[in-house]
VODODO-240869 format. One record per residue: residue in three letters; chain; x, y, z of N, C-alpha, C in turn. Coordinates in steps of 0.05 Angstrom, whole numbers, plus 32768, in hexadecimal, padded with zeros to 4 digits. Each point is the difference from the previous one (the first is absolute). Layout:
N
   code   unit    n.x    n.y    n.z   ca.x   ca.y   ca.z    c.x    c.y    c.z
    ALA      A      X      Y      Z      X      Y      Z      X      Y      Z
...
! end
This chain:
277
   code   unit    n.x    n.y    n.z   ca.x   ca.y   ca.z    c.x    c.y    c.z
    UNK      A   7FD9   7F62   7D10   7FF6   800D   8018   7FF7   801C   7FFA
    UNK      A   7FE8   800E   800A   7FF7   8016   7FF6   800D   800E   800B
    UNK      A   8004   8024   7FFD   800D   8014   800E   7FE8   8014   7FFB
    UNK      A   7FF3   800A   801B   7FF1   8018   800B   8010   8016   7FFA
    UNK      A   7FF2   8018   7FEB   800C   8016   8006   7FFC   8015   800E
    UNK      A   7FF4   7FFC   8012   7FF5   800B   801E   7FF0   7FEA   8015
    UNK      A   800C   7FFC   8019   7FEC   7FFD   800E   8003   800B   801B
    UNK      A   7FDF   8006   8011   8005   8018   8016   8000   7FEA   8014
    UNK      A   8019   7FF8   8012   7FFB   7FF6   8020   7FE7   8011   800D
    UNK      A   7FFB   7FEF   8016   7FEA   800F   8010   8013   8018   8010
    UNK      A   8014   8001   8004   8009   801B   8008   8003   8010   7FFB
    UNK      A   7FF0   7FFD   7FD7   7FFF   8015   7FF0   8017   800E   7FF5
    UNK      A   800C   7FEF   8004   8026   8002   7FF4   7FEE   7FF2   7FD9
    UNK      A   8014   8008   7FF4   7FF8   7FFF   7FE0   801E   7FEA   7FFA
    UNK      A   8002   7FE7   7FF6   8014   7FEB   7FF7   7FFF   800B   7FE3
    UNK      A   801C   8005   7FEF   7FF4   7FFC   7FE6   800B   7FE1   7FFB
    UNK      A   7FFC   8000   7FE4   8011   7FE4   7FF1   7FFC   7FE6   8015
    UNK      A   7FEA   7FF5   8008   8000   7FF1   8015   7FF6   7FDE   7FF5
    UNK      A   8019   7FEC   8009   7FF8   7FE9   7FEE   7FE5   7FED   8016
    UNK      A   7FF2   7FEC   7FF8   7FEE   7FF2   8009   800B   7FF3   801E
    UNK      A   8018   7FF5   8001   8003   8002   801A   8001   800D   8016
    UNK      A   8004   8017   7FF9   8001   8018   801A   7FE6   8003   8009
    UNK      A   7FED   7FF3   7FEE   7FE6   8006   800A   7FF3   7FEB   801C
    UNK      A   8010   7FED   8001   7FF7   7FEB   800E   8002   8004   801E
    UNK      A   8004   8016   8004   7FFA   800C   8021   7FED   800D   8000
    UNK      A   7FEA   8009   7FED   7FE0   8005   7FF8   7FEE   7FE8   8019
    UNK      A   800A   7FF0   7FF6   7FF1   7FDF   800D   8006   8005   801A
    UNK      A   7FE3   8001   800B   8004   7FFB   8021   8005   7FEC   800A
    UNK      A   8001   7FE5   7FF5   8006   7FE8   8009   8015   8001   8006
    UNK      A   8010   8005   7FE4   8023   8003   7FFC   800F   8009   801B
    UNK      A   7FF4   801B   8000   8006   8014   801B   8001   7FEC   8019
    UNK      A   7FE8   7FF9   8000   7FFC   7FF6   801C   8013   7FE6   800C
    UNK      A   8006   7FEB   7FED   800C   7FEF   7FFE   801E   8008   800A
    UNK      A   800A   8013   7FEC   8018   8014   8004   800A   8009   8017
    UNK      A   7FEE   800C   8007   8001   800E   8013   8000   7FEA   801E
    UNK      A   7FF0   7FF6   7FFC   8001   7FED   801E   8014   7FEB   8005
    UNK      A   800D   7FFC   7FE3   8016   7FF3   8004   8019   8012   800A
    UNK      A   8002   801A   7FF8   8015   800C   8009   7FFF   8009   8018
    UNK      A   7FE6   8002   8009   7FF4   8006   801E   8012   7FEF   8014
    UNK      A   7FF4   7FE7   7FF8   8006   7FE9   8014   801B   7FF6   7FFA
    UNK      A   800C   8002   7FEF   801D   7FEB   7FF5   8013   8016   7FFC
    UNK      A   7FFC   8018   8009   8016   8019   7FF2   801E   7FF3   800D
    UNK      A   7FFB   7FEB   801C   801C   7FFD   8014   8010   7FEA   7FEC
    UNK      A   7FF1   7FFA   7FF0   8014   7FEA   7FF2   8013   800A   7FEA
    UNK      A   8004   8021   8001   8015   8005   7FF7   8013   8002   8011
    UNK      A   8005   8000   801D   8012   7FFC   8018   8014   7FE9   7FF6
    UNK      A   7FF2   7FE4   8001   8012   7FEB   7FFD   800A   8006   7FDE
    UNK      A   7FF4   8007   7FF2   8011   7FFD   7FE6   8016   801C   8005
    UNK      A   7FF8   8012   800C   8016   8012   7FFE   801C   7FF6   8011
    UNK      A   7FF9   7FE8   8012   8018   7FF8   8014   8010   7FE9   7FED
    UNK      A   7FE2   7FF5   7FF2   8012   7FE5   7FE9   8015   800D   7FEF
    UNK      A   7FF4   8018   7FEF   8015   8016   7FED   8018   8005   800F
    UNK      A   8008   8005   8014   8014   8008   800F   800D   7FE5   7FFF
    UNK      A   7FF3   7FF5   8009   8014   7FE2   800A   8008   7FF9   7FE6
    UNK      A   7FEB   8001   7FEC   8009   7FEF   7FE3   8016   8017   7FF3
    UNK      A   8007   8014   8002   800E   8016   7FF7   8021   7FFD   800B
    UNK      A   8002   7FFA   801D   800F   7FF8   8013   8015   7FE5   7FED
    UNK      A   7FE8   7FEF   800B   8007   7FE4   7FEE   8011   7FFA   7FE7
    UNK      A   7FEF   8011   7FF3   8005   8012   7FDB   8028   8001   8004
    UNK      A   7FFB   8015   800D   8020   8007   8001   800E   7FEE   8008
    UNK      A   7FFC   7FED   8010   800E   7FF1   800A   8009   7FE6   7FE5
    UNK      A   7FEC   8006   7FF8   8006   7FE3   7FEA   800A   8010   7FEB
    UNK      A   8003   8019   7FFD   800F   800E   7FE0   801F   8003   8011
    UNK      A   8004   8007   8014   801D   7FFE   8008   8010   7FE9   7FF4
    UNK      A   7FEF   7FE8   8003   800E   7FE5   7FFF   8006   7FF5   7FDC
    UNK      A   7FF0   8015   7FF7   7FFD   8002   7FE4   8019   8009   7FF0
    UNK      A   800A   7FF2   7FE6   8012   800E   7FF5   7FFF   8014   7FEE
    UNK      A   7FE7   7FFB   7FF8   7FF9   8022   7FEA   7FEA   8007   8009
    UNK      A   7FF8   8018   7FFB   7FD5   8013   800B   7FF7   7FF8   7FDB
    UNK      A   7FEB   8001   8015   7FEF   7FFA   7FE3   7FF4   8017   7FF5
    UNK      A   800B   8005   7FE3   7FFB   801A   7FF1   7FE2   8010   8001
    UNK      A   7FE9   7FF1   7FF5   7FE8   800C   7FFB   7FF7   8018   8000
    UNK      A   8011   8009   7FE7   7FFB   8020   7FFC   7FEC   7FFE   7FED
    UNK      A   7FF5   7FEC   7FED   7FE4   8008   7FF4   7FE8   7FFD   801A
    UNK      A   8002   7FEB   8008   7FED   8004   8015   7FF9   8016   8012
    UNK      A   8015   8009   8005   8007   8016   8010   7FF1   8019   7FF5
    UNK      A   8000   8002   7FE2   7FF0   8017   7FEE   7FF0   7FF9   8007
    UNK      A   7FF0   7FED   7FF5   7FEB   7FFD   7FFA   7FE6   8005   8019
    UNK      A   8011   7FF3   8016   7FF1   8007   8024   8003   801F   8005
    UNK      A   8013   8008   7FFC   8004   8022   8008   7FE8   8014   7FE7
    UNK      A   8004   7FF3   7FEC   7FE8   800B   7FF2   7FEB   7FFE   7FFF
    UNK      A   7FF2   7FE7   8008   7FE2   7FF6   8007   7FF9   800B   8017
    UNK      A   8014   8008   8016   7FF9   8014   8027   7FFE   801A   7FEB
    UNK      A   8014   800E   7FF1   7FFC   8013   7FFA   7FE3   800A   7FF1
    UNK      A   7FFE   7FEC   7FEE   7FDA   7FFD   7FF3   7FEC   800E   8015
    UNK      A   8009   7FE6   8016   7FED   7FF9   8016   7FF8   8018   8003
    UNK      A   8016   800A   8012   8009   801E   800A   7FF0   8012   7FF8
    UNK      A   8008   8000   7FEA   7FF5   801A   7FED   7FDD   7FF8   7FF8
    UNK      A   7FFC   7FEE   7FFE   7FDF   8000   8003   7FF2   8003   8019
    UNK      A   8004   7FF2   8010   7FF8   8003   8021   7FF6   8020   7FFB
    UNK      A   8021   800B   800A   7FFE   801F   8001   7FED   800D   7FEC
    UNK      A   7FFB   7FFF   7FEA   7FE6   8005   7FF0   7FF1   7FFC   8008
    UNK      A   7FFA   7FEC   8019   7FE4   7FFF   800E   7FF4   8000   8014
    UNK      A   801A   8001   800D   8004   800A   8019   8002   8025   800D
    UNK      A   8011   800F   7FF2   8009   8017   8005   7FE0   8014   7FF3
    UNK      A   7FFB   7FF7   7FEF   7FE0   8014   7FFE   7FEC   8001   8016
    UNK      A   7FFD   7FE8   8004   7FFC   8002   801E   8000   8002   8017
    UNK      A   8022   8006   800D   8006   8013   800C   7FFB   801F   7FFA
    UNK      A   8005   8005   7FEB   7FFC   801D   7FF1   7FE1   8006   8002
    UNK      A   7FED   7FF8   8007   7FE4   8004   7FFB   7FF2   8001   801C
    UNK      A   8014   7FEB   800E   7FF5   7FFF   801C   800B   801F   800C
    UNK      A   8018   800E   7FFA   8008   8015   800E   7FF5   8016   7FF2
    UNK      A   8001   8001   7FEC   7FF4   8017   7FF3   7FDD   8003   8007
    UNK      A   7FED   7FEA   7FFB   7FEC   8002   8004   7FF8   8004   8022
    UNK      A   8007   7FEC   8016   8002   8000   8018   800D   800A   8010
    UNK      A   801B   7FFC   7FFD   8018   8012   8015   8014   7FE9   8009
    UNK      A   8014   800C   800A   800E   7FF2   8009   7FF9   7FE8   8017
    UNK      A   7FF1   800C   8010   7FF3   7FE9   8012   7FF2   7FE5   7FF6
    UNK      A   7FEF   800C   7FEF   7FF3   7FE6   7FF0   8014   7FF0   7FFB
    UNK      A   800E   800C   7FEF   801E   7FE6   7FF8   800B   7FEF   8012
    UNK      A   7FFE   800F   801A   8014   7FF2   8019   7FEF   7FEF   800C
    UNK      A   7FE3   800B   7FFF   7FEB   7FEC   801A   7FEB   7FF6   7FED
    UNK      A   7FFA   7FFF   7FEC   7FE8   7FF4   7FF4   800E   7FEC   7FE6
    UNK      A   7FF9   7FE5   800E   800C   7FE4   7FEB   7FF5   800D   7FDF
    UNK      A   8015   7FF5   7FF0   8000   8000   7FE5   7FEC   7FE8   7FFB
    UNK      A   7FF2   7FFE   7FF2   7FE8   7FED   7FF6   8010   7FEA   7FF5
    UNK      A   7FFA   7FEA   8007   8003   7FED   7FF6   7FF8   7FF3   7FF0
    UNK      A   7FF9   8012   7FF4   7FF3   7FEE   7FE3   8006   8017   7FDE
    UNK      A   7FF1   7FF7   7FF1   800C   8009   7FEB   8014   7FF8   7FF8
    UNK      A   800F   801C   7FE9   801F   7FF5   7FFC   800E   800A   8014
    UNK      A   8005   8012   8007   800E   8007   801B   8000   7FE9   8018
    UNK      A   7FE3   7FF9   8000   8006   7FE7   8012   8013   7FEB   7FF0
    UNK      A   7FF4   7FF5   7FF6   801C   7FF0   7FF3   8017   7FFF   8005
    UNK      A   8006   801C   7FE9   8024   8002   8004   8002   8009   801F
    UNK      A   7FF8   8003   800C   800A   8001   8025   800A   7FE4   8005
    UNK      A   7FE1   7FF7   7FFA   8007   7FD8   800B   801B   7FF5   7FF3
    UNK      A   7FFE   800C   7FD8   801A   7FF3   7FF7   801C   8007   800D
    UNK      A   7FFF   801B   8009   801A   800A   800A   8002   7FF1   801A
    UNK      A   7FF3   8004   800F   8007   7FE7   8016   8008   7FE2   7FF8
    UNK      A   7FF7   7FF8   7FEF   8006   7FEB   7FF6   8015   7FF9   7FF8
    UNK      A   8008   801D   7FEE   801A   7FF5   7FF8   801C   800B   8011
    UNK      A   7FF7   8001   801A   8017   7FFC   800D   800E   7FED   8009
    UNK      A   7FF3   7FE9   8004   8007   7FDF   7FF6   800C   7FF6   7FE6
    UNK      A   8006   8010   7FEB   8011   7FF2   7FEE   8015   8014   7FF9
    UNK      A   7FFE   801A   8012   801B   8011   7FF9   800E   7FFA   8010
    UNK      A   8003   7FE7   8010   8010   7FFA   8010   8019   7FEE   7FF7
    UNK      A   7FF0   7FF8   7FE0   800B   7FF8   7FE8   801F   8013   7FFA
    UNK      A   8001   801C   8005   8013   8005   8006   8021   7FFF   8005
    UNK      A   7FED   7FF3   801B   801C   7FF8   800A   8006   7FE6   7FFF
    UNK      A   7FF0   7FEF   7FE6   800A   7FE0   7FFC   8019   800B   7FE5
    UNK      A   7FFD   801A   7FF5   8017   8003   7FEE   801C   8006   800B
    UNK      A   7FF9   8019   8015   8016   8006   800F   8011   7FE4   8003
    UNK      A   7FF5   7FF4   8014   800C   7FE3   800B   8008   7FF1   7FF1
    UNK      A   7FF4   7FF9   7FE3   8012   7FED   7FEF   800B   800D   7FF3
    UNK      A   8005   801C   7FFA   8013   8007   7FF9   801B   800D   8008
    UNK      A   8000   7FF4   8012   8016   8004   801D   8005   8022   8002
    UNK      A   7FE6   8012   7FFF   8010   801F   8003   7FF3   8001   8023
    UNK      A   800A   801D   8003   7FFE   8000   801C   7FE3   800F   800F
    UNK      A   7FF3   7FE6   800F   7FF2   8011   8009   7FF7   8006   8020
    UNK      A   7FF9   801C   8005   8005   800F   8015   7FE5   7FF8   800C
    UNK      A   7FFC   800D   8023   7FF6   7FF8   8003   7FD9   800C   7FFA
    UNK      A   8010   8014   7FF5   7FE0   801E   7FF6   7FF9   7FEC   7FF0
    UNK      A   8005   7FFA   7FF1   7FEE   7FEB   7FEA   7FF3   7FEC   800E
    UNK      A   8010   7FEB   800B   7FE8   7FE7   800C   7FEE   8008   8016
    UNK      A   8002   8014   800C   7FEE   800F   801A   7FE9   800C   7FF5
    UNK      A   8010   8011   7FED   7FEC   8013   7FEF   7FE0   7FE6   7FF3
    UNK      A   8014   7FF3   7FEC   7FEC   7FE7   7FFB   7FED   7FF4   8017
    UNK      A   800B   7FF9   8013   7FEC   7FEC   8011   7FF5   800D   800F
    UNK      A   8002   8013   800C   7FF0   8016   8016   7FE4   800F   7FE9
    UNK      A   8010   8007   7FE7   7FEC   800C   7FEE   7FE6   7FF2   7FFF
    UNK      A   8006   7FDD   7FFF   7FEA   7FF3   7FF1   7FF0   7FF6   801A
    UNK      A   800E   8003   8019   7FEC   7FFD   8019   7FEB   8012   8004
    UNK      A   800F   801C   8004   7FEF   8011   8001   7FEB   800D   7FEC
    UNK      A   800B   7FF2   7FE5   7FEB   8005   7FEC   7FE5   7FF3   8002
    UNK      A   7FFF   7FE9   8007   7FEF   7FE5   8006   7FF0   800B   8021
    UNK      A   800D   8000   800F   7FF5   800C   8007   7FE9   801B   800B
    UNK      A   8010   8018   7FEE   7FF3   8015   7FFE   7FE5   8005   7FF3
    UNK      A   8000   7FE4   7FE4   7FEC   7FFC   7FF4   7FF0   7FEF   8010
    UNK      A   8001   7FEE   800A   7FE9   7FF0   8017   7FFA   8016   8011
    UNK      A   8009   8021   800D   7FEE   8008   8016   8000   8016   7FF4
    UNK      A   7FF8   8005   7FE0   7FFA   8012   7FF8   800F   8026   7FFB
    UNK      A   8018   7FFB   800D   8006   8017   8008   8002   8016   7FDA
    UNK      A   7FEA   8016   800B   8001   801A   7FE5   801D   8008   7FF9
    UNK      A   801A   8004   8013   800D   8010   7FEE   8017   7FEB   7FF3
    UNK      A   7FF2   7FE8   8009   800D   7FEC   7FE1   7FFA   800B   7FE9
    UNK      A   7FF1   8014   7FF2   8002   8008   7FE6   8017   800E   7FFD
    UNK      A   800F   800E   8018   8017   8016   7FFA   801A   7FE9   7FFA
    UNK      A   7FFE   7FF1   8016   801A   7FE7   7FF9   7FF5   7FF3   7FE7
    UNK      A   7FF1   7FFB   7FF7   8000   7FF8   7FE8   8003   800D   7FEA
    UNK      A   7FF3   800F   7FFF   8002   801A   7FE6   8023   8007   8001
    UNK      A   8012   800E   8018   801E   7FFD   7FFE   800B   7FF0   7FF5
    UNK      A   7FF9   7FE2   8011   8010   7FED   7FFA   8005   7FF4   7FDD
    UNK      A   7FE6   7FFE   7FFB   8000   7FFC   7FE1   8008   8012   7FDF
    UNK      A   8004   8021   8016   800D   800F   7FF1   801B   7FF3   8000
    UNK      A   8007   7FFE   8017   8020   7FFC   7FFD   800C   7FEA   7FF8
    UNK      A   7FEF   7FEC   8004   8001   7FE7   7FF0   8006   7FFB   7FE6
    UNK      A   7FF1   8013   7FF0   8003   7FFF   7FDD   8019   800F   7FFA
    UNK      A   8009   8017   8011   8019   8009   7FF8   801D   7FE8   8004
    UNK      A   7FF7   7FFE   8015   8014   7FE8   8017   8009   7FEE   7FE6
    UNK      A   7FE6   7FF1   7FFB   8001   7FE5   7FEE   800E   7FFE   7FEE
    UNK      A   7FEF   8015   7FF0   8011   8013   7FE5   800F   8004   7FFF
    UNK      A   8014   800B   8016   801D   7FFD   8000   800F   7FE6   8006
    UNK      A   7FF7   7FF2   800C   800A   7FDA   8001   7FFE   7FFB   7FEA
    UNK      A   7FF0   8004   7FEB   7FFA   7FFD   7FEC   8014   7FFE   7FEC
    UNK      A   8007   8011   7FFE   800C   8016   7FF2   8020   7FF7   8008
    UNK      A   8008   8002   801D   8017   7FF9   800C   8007   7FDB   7FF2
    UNK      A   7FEA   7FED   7FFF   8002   7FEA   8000   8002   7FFC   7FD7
    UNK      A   7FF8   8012   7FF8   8008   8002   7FDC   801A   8005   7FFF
    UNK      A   800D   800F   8017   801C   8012   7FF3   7FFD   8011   7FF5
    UNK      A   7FEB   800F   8003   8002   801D   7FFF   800E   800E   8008
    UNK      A   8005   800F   7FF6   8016   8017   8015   7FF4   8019   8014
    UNK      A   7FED   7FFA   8013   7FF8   801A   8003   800F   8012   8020
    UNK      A   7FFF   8011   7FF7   800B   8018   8013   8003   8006   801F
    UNK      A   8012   8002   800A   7FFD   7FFB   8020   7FE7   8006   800C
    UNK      A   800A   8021   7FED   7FE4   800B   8018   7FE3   7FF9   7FFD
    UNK      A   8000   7FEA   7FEC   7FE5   7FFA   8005   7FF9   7FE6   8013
    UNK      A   8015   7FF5   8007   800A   7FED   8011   7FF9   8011   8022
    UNK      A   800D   800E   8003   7FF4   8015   8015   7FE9   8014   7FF9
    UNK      A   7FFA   7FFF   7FF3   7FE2   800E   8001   7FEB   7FEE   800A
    UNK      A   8006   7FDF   7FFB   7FE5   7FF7   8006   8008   7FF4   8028
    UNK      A   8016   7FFF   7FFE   8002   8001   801F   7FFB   8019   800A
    UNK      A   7FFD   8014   7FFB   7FF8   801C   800F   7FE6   7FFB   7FFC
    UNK      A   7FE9   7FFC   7FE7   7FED   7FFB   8004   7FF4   7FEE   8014
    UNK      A   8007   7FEB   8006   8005   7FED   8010   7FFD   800F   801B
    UNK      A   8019   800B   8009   7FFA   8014   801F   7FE9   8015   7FFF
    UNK      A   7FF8   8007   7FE3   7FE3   801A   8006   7FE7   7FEB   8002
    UNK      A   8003   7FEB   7FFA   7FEE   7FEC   8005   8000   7FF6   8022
    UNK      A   800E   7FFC   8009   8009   7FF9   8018   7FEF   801E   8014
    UNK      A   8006   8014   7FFD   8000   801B   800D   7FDA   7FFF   7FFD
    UNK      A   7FFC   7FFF   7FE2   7FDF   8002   8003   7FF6   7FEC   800B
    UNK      A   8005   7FE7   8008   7FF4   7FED   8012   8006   8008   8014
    UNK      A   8010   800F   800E   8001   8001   801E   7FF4   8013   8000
    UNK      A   7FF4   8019   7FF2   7FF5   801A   8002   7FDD   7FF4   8001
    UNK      A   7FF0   7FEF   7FF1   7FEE   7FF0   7FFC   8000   7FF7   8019
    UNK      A   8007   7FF0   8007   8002   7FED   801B   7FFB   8015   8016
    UNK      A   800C   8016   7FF9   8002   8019   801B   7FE3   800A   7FF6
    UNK      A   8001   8009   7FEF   7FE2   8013   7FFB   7FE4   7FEA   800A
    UNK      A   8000   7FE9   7FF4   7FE8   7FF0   8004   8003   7FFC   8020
    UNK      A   8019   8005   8015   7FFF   7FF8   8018   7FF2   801E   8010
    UNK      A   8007   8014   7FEA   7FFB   8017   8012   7FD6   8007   8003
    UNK      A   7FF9   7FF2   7FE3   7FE9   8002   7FFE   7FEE   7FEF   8010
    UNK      A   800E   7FF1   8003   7FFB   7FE7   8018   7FF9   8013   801D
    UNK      A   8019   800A   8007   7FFD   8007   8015   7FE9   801B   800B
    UNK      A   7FFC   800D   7FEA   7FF7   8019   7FFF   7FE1   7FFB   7FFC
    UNK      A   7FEC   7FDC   7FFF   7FE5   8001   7FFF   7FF9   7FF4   7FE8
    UNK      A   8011   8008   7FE8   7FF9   7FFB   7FE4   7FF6   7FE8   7FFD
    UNK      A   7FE7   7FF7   7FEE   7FFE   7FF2   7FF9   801A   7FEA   7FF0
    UNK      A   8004   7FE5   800A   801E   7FF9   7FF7   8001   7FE9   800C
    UNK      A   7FFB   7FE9   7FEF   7FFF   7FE5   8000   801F   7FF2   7FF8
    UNK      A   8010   8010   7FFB   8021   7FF4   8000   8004   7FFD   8018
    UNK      A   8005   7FEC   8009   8004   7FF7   8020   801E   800B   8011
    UNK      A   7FFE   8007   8015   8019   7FFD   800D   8016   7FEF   7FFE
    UNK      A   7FF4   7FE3   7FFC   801A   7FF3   8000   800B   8002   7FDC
    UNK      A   7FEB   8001   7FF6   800C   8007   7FE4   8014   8013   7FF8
    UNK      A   7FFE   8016   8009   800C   8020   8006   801E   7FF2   8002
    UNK      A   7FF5   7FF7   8025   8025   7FFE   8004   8010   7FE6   7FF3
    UNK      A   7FF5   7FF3   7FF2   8006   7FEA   7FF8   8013   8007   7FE4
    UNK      A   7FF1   8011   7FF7   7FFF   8009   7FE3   801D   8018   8006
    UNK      A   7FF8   800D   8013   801A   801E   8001   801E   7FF6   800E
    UNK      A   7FFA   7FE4   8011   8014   7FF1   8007   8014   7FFA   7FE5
    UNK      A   7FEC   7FF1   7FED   8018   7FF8   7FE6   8002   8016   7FF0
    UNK      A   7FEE   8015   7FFE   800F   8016   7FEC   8014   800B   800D
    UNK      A   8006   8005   8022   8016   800B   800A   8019   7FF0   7FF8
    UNK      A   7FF8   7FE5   7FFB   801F   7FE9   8003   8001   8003   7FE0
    UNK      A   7FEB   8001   7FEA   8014   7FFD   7FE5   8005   801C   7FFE
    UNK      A   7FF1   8015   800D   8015   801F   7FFD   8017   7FFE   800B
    UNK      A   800D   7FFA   8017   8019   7FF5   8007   800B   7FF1   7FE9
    UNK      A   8000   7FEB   8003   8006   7FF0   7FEE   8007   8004   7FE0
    UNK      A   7FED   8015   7FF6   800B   800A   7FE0   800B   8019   8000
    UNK      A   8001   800C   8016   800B   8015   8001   8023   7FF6   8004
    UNK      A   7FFE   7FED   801C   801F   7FF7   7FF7   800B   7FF6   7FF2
    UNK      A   7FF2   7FEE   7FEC   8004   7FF2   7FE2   800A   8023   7FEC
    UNK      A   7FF2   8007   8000   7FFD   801C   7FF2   8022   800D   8007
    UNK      A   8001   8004   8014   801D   800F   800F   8016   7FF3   8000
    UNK      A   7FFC   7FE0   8004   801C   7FEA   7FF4   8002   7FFF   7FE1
    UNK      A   7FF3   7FFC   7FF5   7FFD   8000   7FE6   8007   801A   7FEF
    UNK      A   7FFA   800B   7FFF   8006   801D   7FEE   800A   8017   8015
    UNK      A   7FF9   8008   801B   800C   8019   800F   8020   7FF3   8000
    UNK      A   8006   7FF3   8014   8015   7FE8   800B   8010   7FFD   7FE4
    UNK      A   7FF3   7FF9   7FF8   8013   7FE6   7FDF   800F   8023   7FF4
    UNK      A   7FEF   8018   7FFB   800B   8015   7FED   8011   800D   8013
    UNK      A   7FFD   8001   8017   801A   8013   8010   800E   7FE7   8008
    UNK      A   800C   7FEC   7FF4   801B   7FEF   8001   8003   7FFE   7FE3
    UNK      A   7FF2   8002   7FF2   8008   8003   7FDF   8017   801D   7FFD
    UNK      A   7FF4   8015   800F   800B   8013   7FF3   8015   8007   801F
    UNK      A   8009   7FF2   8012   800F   8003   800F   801C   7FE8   7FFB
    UNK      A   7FF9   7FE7   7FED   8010   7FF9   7FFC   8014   8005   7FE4
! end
């Protein structure tokens, strides 16, 4: 397969090292095809996000009855390192183009004018939506491996991949900011499952560093959500819709809750009974 050592998206963003497939969002067919399927069919991540729940539910129910969890710690590498890959390329092609849209345009552009769908940036957008359907893969380890899981994880998973599917069928612009975050934090995230799933030994605090990153991620979606609502209100040109806004600042308020109390049971909570007992 060949590798481009430059090519310019039409948003004039510069890819380096770019292999022959990334190019296949060039094709307007491709696009169009793409695109009108996610247009019209984005709701059929609804029922798979209710099937994941129920099959997750289920999951546990049949490892209770079980007499041993099933190990799969190479597998376990090998998945936490391939999201981490993922991760870490996306964001190579994703985050320049956040960076280009604010620097060259402004903050508004970023919030109210859609990211192009095409190119490589279009791509890895479509792939990152995409692969929110098999990180749900996830939580098929959790469950056969009988550890415990809460309820931030399966919420986090199935609300994520609605509203992802979504957001991409009605176009909304400051999906580049949730994306560009999300995929930073992804490659660190992974990398440490990674890493955790070898037997590595690595260090608490990096264990809490990526859940604090986690809540500054949380804080800049609700600040986004607010800014693109304020530009809204104030005339600006700004095709991120209303119901998008509140749709979108609704779940960054519940996983800011939500990891912030993970965050405060986990390490605030756990270290003042460590050192009180």
């Amino acid at each position: 397969m060949k590798i481009h050592s430059a090519i310019i998206d039409p948003s004039h963003v510069v890819h380096r090292w770019v292999w022959d497939f990334e190019l296949v969002f060039f094709d307007r067919k491709t696009r169009f095809i793409v695109g009108q399927w996610m247009n019209y069919w984005w709701w059929l991540s609804i029922p798979y996000a209710l099937a994941y729940i129920v099959i997750i539910f289920v999951g546990q129910s049949y490892m209770k009855r079980r007499n041993e969890r099933y190990e799969l710690r190479t597998a376990l590498i090998i998945w936490n390192a391939f999201l981490a890959l993922f991760s870490f390329w996306g964001a190579c092609r994703c985050v320049p183009e956040l960076i280009h849209s604010v620097n060259q345009h402004g903050l508004q552009h970023s919030l109210c004018n859609p990211v192009l769908k095409e190119g490589v940036t279009g791509l890895w957008l479509w792939l990152f939506i995409i692969s929110k359907v098999p990180e749900t893969i996830d939580t098929l380890f959790i469950v056969l491996r009988r550890q415990k899981l809460i309820f931030l994880h399966w919420f986090h998973h199935a609300s994520v991949l609605i509203y992802c599917f979504y957001s991409y069928g009605h176009f909304a612009p400051s999906g580049r900011w949730f994306t560009s975050m999300n995929l930073c934090v992804h490659t660190i995230m992974y990398g440490y499952f990674a890493l955790r799933a070898a037997r590595f030994r690595v260090r608490r605090w990096i264990q809490q560093s990526i859940t604090f990153l986690q809540l500054v991620q949380m804080v800049i979606g609700c600040i986004v959500n607010i800014a693109a609502y304020k530009y809204k209100q104030e005339g600006h040109h700004c095709i991120t819709s209303y119901n998008n806004i509140f749709v979108s600042l609704l779940l960054y308020l519940a996983y800011l809750l939500l990891f912030a109390y993970f965050f405060y049971s986990t390490y605030v909570r756990k270290n003042v009974k460590e050192r009180t007992e």
